[in-house]
C-alpha positions as CSV (number, residue, x, y, z in Angstrom):
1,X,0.0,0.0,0.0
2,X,2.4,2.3,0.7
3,X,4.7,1.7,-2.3
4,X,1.8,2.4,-4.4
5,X,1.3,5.9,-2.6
6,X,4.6,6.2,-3.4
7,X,3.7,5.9,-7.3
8,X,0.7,7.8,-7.3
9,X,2.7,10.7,-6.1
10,X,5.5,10.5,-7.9
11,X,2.6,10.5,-10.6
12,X,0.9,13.7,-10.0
13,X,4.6,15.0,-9.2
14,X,5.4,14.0,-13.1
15,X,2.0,15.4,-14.6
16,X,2.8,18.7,-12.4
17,X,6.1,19.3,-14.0
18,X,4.7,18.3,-17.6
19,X,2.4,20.9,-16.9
20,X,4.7,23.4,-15.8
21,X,6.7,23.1,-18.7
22,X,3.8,23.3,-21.3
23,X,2.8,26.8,-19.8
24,X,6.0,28.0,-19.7
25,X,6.6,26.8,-23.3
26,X,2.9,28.2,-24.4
27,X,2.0,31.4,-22.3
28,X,4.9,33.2,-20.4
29,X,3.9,34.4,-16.9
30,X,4.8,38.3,-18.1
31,X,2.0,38.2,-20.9
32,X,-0.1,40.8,-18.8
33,X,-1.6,42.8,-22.0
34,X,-2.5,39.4,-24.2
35,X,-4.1,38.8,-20.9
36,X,-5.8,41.8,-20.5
37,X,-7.3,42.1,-24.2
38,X,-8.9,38.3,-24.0
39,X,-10.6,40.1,-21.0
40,X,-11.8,42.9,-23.7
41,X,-12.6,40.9,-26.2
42,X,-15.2,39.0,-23.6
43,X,-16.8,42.6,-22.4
44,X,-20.1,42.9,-24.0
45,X,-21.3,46.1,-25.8
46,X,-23.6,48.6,-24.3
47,X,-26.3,48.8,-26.9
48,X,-30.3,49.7,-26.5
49,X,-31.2,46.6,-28.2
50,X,-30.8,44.6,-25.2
51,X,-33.4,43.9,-22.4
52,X,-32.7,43.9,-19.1
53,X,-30.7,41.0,-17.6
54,X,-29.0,39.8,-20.7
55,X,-25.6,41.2,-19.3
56,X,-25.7,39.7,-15.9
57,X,-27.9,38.3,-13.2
58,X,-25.7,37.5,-10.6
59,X,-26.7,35.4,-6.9
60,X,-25.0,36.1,-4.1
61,X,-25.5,33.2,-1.3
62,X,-24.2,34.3,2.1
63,X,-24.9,37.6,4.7
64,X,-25.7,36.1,8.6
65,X,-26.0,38.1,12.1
66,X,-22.4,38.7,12.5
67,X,-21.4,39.1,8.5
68,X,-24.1,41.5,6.5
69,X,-21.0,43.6,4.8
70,X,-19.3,41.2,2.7
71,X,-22.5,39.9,0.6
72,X,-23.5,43.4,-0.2
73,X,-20.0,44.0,-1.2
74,X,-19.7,41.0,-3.5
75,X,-23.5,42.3,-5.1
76,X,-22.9,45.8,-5.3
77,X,-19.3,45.1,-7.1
78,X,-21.2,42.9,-9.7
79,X,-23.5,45.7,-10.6
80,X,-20.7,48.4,-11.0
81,X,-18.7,46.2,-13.0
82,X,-21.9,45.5,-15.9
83,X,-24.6,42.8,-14.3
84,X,-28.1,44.2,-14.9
85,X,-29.5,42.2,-11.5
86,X,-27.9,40.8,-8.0
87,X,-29.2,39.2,-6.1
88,X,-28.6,38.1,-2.1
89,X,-29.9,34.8,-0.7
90,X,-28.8,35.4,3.1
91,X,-30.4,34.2,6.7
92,X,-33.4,36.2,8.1
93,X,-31.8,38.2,10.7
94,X,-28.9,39.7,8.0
95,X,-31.8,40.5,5.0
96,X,-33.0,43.7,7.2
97,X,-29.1,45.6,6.9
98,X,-28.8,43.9,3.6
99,X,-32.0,45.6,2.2
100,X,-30.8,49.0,4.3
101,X,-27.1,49.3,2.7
102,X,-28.9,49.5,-0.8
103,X,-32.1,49.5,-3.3
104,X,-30.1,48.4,-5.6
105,X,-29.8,44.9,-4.3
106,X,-32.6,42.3,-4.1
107,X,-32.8,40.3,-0.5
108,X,-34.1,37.0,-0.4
109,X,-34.3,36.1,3.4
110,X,-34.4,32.8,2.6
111,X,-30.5,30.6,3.7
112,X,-31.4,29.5,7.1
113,X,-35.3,27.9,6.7
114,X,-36.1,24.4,6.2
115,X,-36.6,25.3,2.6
116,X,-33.8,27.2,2.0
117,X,-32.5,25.0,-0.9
118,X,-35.7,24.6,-2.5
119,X,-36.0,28.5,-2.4
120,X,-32.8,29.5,-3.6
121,X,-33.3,26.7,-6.7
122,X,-36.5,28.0,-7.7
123,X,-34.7,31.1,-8.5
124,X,-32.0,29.4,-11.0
125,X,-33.6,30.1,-14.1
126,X,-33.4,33.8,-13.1
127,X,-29.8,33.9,-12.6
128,X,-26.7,32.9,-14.5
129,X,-23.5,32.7,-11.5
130,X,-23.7,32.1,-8.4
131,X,-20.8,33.5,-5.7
132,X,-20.8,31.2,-2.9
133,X,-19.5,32.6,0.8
134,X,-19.3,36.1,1.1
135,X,-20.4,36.1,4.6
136,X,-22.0,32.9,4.9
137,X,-21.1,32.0,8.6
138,X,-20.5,28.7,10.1
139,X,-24.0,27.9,11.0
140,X,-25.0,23.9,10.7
141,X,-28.2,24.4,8.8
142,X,-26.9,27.2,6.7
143,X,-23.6,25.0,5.3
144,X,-25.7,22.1,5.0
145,X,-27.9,24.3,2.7
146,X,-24.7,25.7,0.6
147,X,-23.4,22.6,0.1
148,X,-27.0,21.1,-1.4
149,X,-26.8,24.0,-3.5
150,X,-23.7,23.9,-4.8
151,X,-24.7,20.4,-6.1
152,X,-27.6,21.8,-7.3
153,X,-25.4,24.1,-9.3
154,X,-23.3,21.8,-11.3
155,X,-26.8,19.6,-12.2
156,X,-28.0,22.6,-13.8
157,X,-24.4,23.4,-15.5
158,X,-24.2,27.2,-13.7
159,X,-20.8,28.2,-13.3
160,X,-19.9,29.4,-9.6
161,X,-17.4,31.1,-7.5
162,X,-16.6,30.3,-4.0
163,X,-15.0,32.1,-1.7
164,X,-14.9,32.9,2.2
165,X,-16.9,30.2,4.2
166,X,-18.2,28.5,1.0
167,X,-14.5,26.9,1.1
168,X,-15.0,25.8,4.2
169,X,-17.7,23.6,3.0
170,X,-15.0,22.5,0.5
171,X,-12.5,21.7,3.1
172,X,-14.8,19.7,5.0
173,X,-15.9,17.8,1.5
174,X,-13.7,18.2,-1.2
175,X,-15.9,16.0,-3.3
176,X,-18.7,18.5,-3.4
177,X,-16.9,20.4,-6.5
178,X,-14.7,17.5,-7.8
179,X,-14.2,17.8,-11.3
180,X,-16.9,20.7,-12.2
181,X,-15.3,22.5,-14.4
182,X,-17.2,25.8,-14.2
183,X,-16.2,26.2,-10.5
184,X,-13.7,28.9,-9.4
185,X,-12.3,28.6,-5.8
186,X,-11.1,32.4,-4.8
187,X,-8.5,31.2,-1.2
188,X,-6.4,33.9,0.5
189,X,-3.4,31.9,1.4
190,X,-4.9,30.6,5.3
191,X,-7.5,29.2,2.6
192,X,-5.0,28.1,0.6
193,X,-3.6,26.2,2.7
194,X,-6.6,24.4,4.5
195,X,-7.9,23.7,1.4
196,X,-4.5,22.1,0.4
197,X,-4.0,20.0,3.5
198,X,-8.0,18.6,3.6
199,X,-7.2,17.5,-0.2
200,X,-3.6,16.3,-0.4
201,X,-2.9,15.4,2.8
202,X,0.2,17.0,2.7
203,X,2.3,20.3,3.6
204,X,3.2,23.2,1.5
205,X,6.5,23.6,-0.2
206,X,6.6,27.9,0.0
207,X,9.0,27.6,-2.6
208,X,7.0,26.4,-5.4
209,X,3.6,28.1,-4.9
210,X,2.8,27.5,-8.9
211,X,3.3,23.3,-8.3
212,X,1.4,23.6,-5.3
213,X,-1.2,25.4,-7.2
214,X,-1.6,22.7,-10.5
215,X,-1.6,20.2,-7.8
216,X,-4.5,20.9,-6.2
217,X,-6.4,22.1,-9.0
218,X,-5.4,18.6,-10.6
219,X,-6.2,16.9,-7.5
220,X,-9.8,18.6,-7.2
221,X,-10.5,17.8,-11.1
222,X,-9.5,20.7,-12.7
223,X,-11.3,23.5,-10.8
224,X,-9.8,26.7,-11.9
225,X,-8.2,28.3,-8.3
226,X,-7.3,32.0,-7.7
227,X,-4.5,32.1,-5.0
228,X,-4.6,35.3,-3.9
229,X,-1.6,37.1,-2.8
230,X,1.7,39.1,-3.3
231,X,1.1,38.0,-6.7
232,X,-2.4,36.6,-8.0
233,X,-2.0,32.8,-9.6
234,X,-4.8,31.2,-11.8
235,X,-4.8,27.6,-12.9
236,X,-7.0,25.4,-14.4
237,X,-4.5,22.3,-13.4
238,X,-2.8,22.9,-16.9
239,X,-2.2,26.7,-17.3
240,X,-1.1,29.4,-15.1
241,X,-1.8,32.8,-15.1
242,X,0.0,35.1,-12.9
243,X,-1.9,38.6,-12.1
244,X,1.3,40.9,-11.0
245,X,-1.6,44.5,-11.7
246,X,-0.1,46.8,-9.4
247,X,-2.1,47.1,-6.2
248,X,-1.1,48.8,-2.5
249,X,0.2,47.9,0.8
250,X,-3.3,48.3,2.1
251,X,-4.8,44.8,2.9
252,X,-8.6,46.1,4.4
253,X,-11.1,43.8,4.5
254,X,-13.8,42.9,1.8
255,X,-11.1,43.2,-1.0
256,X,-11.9,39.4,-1.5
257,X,-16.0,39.9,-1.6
258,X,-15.5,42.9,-4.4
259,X,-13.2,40.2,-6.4
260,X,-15.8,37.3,-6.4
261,X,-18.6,39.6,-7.1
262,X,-16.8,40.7,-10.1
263,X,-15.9,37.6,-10.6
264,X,-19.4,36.3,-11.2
265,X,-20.2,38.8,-13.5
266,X,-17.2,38.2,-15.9
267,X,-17.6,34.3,-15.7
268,X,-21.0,34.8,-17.2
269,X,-19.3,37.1,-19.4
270,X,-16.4,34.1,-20.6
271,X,-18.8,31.7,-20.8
272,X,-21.8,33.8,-23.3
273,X,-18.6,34.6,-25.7
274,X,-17.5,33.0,-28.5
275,X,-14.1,30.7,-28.1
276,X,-12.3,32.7,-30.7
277,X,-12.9,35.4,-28.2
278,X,-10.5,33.5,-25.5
279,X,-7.9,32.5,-27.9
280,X,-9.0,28.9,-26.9
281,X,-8.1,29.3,-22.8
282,X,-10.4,28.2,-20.5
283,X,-13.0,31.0,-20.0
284,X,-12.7,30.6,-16.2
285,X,-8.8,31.9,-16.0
286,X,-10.3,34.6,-18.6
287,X,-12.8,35.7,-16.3
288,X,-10.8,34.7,-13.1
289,X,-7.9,37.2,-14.9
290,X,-10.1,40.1,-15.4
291,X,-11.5,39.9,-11.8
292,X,-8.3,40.2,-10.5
293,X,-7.2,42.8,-12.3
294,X,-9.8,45.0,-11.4
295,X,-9.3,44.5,-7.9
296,X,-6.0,45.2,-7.8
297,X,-6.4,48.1,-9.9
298,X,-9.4,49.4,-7.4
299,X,-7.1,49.1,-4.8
300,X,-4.4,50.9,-6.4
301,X,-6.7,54.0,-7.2
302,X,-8.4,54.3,-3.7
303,X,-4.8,53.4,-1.7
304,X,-3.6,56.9,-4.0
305,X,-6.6,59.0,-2.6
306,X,-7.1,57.7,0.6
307,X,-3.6,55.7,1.8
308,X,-3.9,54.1,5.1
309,X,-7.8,55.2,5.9
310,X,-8.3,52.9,2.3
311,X,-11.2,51.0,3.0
312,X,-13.2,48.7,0.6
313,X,-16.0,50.9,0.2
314,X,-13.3,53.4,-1.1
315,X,-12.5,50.9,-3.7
316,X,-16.1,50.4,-4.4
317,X,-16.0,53.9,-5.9
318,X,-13.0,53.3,-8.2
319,X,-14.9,50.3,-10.0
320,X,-15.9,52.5,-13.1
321,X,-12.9,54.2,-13.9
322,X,-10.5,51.2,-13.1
323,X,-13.4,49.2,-15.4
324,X,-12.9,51.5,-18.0
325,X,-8.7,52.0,-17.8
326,X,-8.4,48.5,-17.8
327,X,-10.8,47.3,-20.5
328,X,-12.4,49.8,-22.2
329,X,-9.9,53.2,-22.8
């Protein structure tokens, strides 16, 4: 038993390097700009012969008692970046502040009751991404739910990003989201790590945080994961993208809840366009690409105006014009 450990390893050690080599024969790290236009070619037009919804109708599952911030975050980014409709599937107590940070944002009350799943499904025709843990909470009932949902998901083919305590439903079942393809895990590097240790059963090497990155994608089934950091990395389990945008020293939270939330948005976006459009890479590093260049350009902007009293809602502001620099001057 143990020798053959010792060969399944040495396996997904070979396939690792293979992979490695490939991207760095195929798509240097540095390509920022090729990057960055795939993101603009996937941006659609703003015309008046569209109804509304067509760009975006983005759900949001998570907001309880103690976290009511970080799902408005995530929904409010998604409508400044382009999504015509968000909305916030959270537990009763948090859809009161929910409703009062914005009319802009539709509340469903819904997470915590017995029907919670049933009432969050019945919605799905309505929406196309869901962001998964933007203040979700730890609650029994309420993970249970997520989890139920995010299997509901992948029957009905919708991609989804998780983030926050949605990967903590992950860590505690990693085979919840193995193999689906249109999943995009968003860890900070704690996440990172827990998410790592639940799947491989095994410790980081701080050296090689791009082999420790195709393995667990690999590992998980190819699930595109954002490692957020010094240094954003993006892989599929066969490329790597590396967002190096500059951003600030400034490390407030709800950074990570405007990322998914824009995330959502521009998965919907990488999905609806053509493959030409993507140059034939996976529309989840496209979308995961843009959504981290965004943030890190928010932050850069707002860290310029505001420097250490730089909070997210600062950011929040910047979303237009860092939209526009980025993607559309």
């Amino acid at each position: 038993m143990y020798q053959c450990k010792q060969l399944v390893a040495a396996g997904l050690r070979a396939g690792v390097l293979y992979r490695v080599f490939t991207f760095h024969s195929h798509r240097p790290t540095g390509s920022m700009e090729k990057n960055l236009q795939l993101v603009r070619n996937i941006v659609p037009p703003l015309t008046e012969k569209k109804h509304k919804g067509q760009d975006g109708k983005i759900g949001i599952i998570g907001g309880c008692t103690e976290y009511t911030g970080a799902p408005y975050f995530a929904a409010i980014a998604s409508l400044k970046v382009g999504a015509d409709l968000s909305h916030v599937f959270c537990t009763k107590d948090a859809a009161p502040v929910i409703k009062s940070y914005s009319p802009n944002v539709i509340v469903h009350p819904v997470l915590d009751s017995c029907s919670g799943v049933e009432d969050v499904e019945k919605w799905f025709p309505a929406l196309h991404t869901l962001v998964i843990g933007p203040g979700l909470g730890r609650d029994e009932k309420v993970l249970e739910n997520t989890k139920v949902i995010m299997e509901k998901c992948q029957q009905r083919g919708m991609p989804i990003v998780i983030d926050a305590d949605g990967l903590w439903v992950i860590v505690q079942e990693p085979s919840v989201i193995q193999g689906y393809r249109k999943a995009i895990l968003t860890p900070n590097v704690v996440e990172f790590t827990r998410l790592y240790n639940a799947v491989l059963k095994g410790s980081l090497d701080t050296n090689d945080h791009q082999g420790m990155l195709l393995q667990l994608s690999q590992a998980l089934g190819n699930v595109t994961i954002v490692q957020k950091g010094q240094k954003d990395l993006i892989s599929d389990g066969t490329t790597v993208l590396v967002c190096s945008q500059q951003g600030s020293g400034r490390r407030c939270g709800g950074q990570g809840d405007l990322l998914s939330g824009s995330l959502g948005v521009l998965a919907h976006w990488a999905f609806a366009a053509e493959k030409e459009k993507t140059d034939g890479l996976n529309p989840t590093l496209v979308a995961a690409f843009g959504a981290c260049a965004l943030t890190r350009q928010c932050n850069h902007q707002a860290f310029q105006k505001h420097r250490r009293s730089m909070m997210t809602s600062d950011m929040i502001v910047e979303i237009s014009t860092a939209f526009n620099k980025l993607f559309e001057s």
